[in-house]
N, C-alpha and C positions, 0 to 999 in steps of 0.2 A: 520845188517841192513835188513829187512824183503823189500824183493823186490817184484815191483808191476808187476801182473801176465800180460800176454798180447798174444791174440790168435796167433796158429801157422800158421793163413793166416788169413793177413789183408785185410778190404774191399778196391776195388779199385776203385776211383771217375772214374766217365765216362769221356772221353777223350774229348776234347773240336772238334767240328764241326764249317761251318759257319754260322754266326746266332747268336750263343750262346755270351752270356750277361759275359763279365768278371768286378769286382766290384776292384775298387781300395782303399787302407785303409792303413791307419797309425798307426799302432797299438804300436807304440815307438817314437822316435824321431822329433823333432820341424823341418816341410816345410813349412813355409811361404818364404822363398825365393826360393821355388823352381816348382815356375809355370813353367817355360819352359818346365824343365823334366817332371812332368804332363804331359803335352803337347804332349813333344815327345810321352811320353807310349800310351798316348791316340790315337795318329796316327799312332804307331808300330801297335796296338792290328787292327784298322778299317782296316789297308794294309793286315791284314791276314786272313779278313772276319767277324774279329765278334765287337763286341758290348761293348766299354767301357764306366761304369757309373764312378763316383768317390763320396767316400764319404762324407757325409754331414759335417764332423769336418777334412777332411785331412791336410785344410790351417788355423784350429786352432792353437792356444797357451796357455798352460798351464804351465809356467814356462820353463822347460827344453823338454817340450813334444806337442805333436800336437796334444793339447788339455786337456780337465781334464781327470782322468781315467776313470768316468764316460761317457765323451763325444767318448773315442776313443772304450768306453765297448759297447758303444751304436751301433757305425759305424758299429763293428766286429760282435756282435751278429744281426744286421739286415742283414748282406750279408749270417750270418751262416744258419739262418732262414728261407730264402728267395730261393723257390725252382726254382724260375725262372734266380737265378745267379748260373751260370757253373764253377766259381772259384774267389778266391779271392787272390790279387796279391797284396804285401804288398809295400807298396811306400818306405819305407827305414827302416835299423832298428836303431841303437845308441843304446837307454836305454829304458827300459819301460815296454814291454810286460809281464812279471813278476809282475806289479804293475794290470795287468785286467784278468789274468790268473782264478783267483780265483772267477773272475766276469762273466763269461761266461759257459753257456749254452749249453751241446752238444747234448742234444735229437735228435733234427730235425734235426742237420748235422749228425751223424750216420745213422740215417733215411735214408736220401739223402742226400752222400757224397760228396764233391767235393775239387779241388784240391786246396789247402792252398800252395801260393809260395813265397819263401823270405830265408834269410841266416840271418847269424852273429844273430844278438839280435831276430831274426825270430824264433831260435833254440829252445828257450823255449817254444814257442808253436808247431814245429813239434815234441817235447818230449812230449805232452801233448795230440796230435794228436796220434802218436803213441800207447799212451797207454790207448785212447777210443777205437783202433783199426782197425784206418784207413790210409790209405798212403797219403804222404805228399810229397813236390818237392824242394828240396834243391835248387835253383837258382838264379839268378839274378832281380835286383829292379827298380824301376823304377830311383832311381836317381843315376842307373850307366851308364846311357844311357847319349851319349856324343852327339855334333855337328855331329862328323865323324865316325857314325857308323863303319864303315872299320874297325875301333879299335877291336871294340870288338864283329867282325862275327861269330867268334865259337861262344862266351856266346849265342849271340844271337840265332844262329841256331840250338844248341841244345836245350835252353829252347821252341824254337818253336817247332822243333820235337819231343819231348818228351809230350807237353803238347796235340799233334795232333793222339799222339802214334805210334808214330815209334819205332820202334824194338831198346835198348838203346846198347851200347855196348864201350869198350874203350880201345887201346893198349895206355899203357905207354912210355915213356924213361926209361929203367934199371937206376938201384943204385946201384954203390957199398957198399953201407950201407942195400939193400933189404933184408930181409929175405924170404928164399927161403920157399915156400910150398905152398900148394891148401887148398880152403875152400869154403864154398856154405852155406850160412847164409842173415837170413835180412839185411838191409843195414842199420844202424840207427845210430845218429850221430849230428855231426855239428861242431859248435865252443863252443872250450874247456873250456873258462872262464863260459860261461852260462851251460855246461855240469856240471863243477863244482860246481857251485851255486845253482842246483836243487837238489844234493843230499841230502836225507833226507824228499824229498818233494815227494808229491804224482806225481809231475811230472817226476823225476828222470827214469830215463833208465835203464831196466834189459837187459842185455846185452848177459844173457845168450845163447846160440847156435847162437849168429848172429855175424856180421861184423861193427867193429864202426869205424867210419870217424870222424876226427878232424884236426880242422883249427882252425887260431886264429892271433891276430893283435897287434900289440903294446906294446906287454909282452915283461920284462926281461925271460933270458931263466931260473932264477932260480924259475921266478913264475910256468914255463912251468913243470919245474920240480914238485916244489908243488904240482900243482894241479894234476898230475899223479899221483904224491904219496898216496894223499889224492883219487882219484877214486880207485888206486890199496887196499888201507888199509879199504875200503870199499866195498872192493870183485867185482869190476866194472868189472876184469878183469879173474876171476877164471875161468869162461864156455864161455868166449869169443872163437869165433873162429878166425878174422883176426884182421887187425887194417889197414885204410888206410888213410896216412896221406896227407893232401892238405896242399896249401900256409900256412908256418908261416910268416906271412908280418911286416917290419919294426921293427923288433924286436930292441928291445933297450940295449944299453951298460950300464951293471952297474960299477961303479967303482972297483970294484972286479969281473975282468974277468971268468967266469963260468970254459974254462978251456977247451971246446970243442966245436963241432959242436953242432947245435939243432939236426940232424938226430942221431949223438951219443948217447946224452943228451936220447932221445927218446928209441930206442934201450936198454940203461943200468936199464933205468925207468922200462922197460918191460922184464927186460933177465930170469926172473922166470917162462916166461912162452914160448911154443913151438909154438905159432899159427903164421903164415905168417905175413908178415911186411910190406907194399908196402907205398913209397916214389913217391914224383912226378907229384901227383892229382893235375893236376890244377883247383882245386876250391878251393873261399875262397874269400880274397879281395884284388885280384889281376885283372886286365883288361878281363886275362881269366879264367870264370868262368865256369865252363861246369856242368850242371843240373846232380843230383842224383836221383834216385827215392827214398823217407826217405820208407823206411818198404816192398819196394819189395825184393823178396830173388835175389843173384846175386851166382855167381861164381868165383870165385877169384883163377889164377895163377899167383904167383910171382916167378920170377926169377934174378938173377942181371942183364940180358940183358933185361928183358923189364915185363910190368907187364897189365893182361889181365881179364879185368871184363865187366862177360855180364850178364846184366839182363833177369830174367826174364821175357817172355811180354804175 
């Protein structure tokens, strides 16, 4: 598989100030029931100084989607465009962004970069971000925002501190499944199902000399398997340097028991190869989601008592 190149220092969007204009968009998934959470975001973003617009198709409907592709292509490339938005924050993901990927425009955001944020079905545009050459923010959406904030103060306060630029950093809980070792590579990554889905595409991730994060929701653990298989038989894994894995959530029982853990599962998938193994990330689509930076370089010590990644800032 001929892998798509991508600089050894990515551009970094400017950090968001008060003032600054954040654009809200749907670039996957149907919110017409979900004004409140709107709402909240809306009030999260003015409590921390700055400035939320929302997109003109966010509370469309196109079938399964919040809007046509056209309509949501439309949303994304005007906040991309538009040098007077400081970031753009993705209202949820489900399905979709794969279906506008091909429809957008990155001149003017390379131009003047700025911070694209969202997970799960987000991932196929921070693959996509990545390899125009810019950094992207793994974190939480707007429709994970609950009544009782308190739930979810980490998610919350790291993606606040990160998108303000605070210096990023993280001790783990130790695994006894960890694999021990050190590595210093870009961060890049996401969930595994749309990881998998890009291969082959000018989106797909070269992985080489960096560190890939995956997470993932509602998979048998035999799919978990698969699609390792299928990124390892596709060399995702040869010049990789760690692997850090976040929330696998809800995973599902097939009627033929796999047979072990997912951390094992994981582990056997990858024993062909030596790089560090860390367990434990809480990010993903669990309550606690704690913000990544997608393509800045980090550091990584793993050991079975505890596991330690700092970014670069």
């Amino acid at each position: 598989m001929t892998k798509v190149q991508t600089p050894n220092i990515l551009k970094k969007p400017p950090y968001l100030k008060a003032g600054d204009t954040v654009a809200i968009i749907a670039p996957s998934g149907i919110l017409k029931s979900k004004q409140g959470e709107i709402n909240q975001a809306k009030a999260l973003l003015k409590s921390w100084g700055l400035h939320p617009i929302v997109g003109k198709h966010v509370f469309s409907q196109g079938n399964h989607f919040a809007g046509t592709d056209d309509e949501r292509c439309e949303d994304f490339q005007k906040t991309l465009d538009d040098p007077s938005i400081k970031a753009i924050w993705c209202a949820r993901g489900g399905y979709g962004a794969v279906r506008i990927l091909d429809k957008l425009n990155w001149t003017q955001f390379k131009t003047n970069p700025k911070w694209v944020i969202g997970y799960s079905d987000i991932t196929g545009i921070h693959n996509q971000i990545h390899n125009e050459g810019v950094e992207s923010l793994h974190a939480m959406m707007c429709v994970n925002l609950t009544k009782d904030l308190s739930q979810i103060k980490t998610t919350i306060s790291t993606f606040k501190n990160t998108v303000f630029g605070k210096p990023l950093s993280y001790t783990l809980a130790g695994s006894k499944y960890n694999k021990e070792g050190t590595a210093t590579g870009q961060l890049v990554g996401g969930n595994l199902s749309i990881l998998y889905s890009m291969l082959g595409s000018k989106s797909s991730l070269n992985t080489d000399g960096k560190i890939l994060f995956i997470e993932d929701i509602g998979e048998y653990k035999y799919h978990i398997d698969r699609m390792l298989q299928s990124l390892k038989r596709a060399g995702y894994f040869d010049a990789c340097q760690g692997v850090i894995v976040g929330d696998m959530t809800n995973l599902r029982k097939n009627t033929t028991l796999w047979g072990s853990s997912i951390e094992q599962l994981i582990l056997d998938a990858l024993s062909d190869y030596d790089f560090p193994i860390a367990f434990n990330m809480p990010a993903g689509h669990e309550e606690e989601n704690k913000a990544l930076i997608l393509g800045r370089k980090l550091n990584l010590i793993v050991t079975q008592g505890e596991t330690n990644i700092v970014f670069s800032h």
